[in-house]
C-alpha positions in Angstrom: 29.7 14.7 -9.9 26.1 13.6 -10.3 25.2 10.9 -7.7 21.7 10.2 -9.5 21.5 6.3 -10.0 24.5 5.8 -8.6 24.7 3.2 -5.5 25.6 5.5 -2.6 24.7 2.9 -0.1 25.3 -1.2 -0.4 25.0 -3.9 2.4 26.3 -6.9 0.4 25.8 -10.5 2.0 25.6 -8.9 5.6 25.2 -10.9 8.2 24.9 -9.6 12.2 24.3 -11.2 15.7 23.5 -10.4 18.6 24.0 -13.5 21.1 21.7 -16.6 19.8 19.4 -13.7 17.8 20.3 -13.4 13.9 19.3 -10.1 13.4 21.0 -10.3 9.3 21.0 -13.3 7.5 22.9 -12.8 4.4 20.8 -9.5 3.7 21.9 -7.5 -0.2 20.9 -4.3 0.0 21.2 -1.1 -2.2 20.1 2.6 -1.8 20.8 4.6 -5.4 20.3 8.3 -6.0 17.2 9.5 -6.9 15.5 6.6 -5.8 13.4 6.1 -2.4 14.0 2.6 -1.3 11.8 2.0 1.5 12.4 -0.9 4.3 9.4 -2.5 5.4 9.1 -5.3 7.2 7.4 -6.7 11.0 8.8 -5.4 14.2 12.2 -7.6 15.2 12.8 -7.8 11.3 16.5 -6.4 10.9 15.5 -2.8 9.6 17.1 -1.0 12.4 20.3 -3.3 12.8 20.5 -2.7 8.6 20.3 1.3 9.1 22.8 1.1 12.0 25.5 -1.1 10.0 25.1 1.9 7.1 25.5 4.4 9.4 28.5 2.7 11.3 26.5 2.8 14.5 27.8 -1.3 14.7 29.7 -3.4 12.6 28.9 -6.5 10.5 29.8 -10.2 11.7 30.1 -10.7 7.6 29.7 -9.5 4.5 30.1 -5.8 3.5 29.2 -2.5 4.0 29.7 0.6 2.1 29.0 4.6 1.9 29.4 5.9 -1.3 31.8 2.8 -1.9 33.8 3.8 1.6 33.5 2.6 5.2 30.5 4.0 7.0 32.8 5.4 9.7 34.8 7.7 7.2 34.0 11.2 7.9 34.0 12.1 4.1 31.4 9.5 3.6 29.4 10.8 6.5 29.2 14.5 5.4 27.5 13.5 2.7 24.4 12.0 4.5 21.6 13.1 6.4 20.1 11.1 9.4 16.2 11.5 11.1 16.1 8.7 13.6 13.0 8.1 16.2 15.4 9.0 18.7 16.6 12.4 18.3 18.7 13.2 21.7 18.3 17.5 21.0 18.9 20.1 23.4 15.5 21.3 24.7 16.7 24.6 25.9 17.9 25.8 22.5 16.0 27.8 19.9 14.7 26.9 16.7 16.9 28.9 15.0 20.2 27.8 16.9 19.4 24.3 16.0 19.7 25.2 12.3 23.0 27.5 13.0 24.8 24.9 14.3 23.7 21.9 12.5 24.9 24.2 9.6 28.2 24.9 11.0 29.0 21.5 10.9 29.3 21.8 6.8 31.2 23.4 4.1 28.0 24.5 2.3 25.4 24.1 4.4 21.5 24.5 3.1 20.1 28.0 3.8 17.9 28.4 6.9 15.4 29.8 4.3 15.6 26.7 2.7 15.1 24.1 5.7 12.4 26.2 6.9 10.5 26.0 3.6 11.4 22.2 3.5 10.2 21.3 6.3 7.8 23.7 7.2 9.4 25.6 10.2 7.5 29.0 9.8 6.9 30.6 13.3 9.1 28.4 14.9 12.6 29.9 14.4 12.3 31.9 17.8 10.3 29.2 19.6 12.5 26.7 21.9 12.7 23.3 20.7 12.0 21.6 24.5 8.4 23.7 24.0 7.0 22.4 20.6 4.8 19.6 20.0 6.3 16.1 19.3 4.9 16.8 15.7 6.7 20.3 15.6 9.8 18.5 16.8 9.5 15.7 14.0 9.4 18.6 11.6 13.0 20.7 13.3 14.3 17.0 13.4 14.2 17.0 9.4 14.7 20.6 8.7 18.2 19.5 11.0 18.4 15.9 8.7 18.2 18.4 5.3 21.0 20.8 7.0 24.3 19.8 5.3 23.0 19.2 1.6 23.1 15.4 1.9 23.3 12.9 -1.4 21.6 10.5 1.4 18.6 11.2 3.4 17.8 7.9 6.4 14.5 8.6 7.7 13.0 6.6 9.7 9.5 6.7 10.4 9.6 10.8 9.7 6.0 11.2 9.8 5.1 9.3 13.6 3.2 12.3 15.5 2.0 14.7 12.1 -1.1 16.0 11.1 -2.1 15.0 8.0 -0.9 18.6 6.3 2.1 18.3 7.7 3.0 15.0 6.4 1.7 16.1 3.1 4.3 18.7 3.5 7.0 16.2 4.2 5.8 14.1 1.6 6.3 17.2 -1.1 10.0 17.8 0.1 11.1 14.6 -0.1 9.6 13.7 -3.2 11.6 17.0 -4.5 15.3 16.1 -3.0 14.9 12.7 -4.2 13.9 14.9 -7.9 17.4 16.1 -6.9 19.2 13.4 -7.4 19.1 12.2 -3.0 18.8 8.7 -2.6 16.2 8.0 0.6 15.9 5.4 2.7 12.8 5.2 4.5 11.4 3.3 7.0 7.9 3.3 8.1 5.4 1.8 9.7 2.3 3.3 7.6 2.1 1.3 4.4 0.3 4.1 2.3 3.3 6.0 2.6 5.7 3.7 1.2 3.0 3.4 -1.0 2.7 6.9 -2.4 6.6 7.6 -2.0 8.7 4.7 -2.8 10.4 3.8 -5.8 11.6 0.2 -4.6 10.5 -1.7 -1.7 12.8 -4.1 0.3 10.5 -6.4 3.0 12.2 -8.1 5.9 11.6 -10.6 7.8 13.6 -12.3 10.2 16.5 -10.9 9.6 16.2 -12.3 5.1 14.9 -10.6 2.5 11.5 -12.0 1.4 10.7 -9.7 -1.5 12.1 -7.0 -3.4 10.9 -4.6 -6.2 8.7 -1.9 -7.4 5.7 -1.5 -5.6 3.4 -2.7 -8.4 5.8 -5.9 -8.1 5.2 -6.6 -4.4 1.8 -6.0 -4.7 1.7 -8.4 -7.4 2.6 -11.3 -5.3 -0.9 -10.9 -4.3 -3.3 -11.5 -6.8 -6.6 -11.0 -4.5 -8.8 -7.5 -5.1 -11.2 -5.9 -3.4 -14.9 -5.7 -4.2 -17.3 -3.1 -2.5 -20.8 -2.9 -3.3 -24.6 -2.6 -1.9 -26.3 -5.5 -2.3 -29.1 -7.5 -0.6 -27.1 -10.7 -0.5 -25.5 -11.0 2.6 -21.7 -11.4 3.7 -22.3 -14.9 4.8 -23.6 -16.1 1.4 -21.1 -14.5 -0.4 -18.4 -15.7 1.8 -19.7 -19.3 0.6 -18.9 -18.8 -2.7 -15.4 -19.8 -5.0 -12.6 -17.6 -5.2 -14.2 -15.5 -2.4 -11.4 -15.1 0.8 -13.6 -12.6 3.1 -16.9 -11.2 2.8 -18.0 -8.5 5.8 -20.1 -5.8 6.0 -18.5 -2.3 6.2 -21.3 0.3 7.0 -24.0 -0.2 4.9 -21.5 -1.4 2.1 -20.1 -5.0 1.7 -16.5 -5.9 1.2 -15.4 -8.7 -0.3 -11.8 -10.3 -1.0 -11.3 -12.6 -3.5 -9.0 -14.0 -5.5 -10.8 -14.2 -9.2 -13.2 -10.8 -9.0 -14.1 -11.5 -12.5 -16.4 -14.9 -11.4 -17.3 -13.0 -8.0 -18.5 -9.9 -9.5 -20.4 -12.0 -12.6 -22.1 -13.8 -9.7 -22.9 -10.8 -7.9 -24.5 -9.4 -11.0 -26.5 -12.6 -11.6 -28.1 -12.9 -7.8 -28.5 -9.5 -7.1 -30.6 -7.6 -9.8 -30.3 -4.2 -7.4 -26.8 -4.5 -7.2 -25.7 -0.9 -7.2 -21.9 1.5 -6.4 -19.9 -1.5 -7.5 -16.1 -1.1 -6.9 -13.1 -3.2 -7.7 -9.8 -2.6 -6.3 -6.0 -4.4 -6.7 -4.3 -5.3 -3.2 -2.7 -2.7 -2.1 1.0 -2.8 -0.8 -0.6 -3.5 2.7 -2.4 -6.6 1.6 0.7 -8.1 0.6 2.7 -7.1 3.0 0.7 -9.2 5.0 0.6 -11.9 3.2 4.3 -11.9 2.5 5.1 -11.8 6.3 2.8 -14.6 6.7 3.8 -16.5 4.4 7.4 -15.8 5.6 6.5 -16.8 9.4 
């Protein structure tokens, strides 16, 4: 059966404590198939407590939470997802290659080595020994091992800490094909652009609440600011003076402005500087509100 657009995963009204600390208060959550739903939010915010609860690491104080509408400790609901924490706890003295065989072993119809090496992008590492690889190389075995079983579920979090920029493109390409699948993701990470580029819905958290939820041209739309680059003889100070304008600094031999009309700002610009020239104008990006959502929050 088809899992695509399903809910596989749900925290409904969860709540969790740890002494006087809240770490969940009241938090809805849901994780379909073929979707990347990506959990940002500040350090201290509830996002590993939340991943813990789905994987039935702890257990709420109140509310629910499910695994493909079962108990997160049921082994049938378990097989069926795929886990690449920061923490990993592998043996160093085993081989590439015996990492894959017996993550594989542990399923009915496990993913081909071939497969997870192509994935992830193991080649020339099946003989080497996992305790000898780079953290990077290790990141990469970690979600070869994460891809092992077939899972309808992938929980990464932070996957990419430690790559090069090819190999996170080459993370980036397999996920966006599993999720093409029909695998819902969940995906946390600390470097915006990626949730950016990869995520189909964005949950923030802060404190232990939800403060926004929704596409990422949704949350980026809670921010209404853009960004202006351009040369110009006027400098950051003046424009900083001016309405609608939040920052003005000087980048290089650019300046870059933030403002929250850059209709007005750019027409005034154009009117005070006649050698105005490699004018740009961007929206926020998911970053900028992030920001701004998490202040606002605090």
């Amino acid at each position: 059966m088809s899992v695509e657009h399903a809910v596989l995963a749900r925290l409904d009204r969860v709540r969790k404590s740890y002494g006087k600390v809240e770490a969940l208060a009241g938090v809805e959550l849901k994780v379909r198939g073929g979707q990347m739903l990506a959990l940002l939010g500040p350090n201290g915010a509830g996002k590993s407590t939340a991943i813990g609860l789905l994987l039935g690491l702890d257990h709420a104080d109140a509310g629910a939470v499910s695994l493909f509408g079962q108990s997160p400790h049921a082994l049938q609901a378990r097989r069926r997802i795929g886990v690449m924490l920061q923490s990993a706890g592998i043996p160093e003295t085993l081989k590439v290659s015996e990492l894959l065989e017996l993550t594989r072993s542990y399923y009915p119809q496990p993913r081909s080595v071939a497969d997870c090496v192509a994935l992830a992008g193991l080649d020339g590492l099946l003989g080497r020994r996992y305790g000898q690889l780079s953290g990077g190389q290790q990141r990469r075995v970690q979600f070869a091992l994460a891809l092992c079983g077939r899972p309808d579920l992938l929980f990464l979090d932070e996957p990419t800490t430690g790559l090069d920029i090819e190999a996170r493109q080459t993370l980036w390409r397999a996920i966006r094909e599993l999720v093409a699948q029909g695998c819902g993701v969940l995906l946390t990470t600390h470097y915006l652009e990626e949730a950016e580029a990869l995520a189909d819905r964005v949950v923030v958290l802060n404190r232990g609440r939800v403060i926004a939820e929704g596409s990422v041209d949704q949350i980026r739309n809670h921010l209404a600011q853009r960004r202006i680059r351009c040369v110009s003889a006027l400098t950051p100070e003046q424009i900083g003076m001016w309405p609608h304008v939040r920052t003005a600094q000087r980048v290089a031999d650019r300046i870059e402005i933030v403002a929250d009309s850059a209709e007005a700002v750019v027409r005034r610009l154009l009117a005070e500087d006649a050698g105005l020239s490699e004018l740009e104008v961007q929206r926020a990006g998911l970053a900028d509100a992030f920001i701004e959502l998490t202040r606002e929050a605090a």
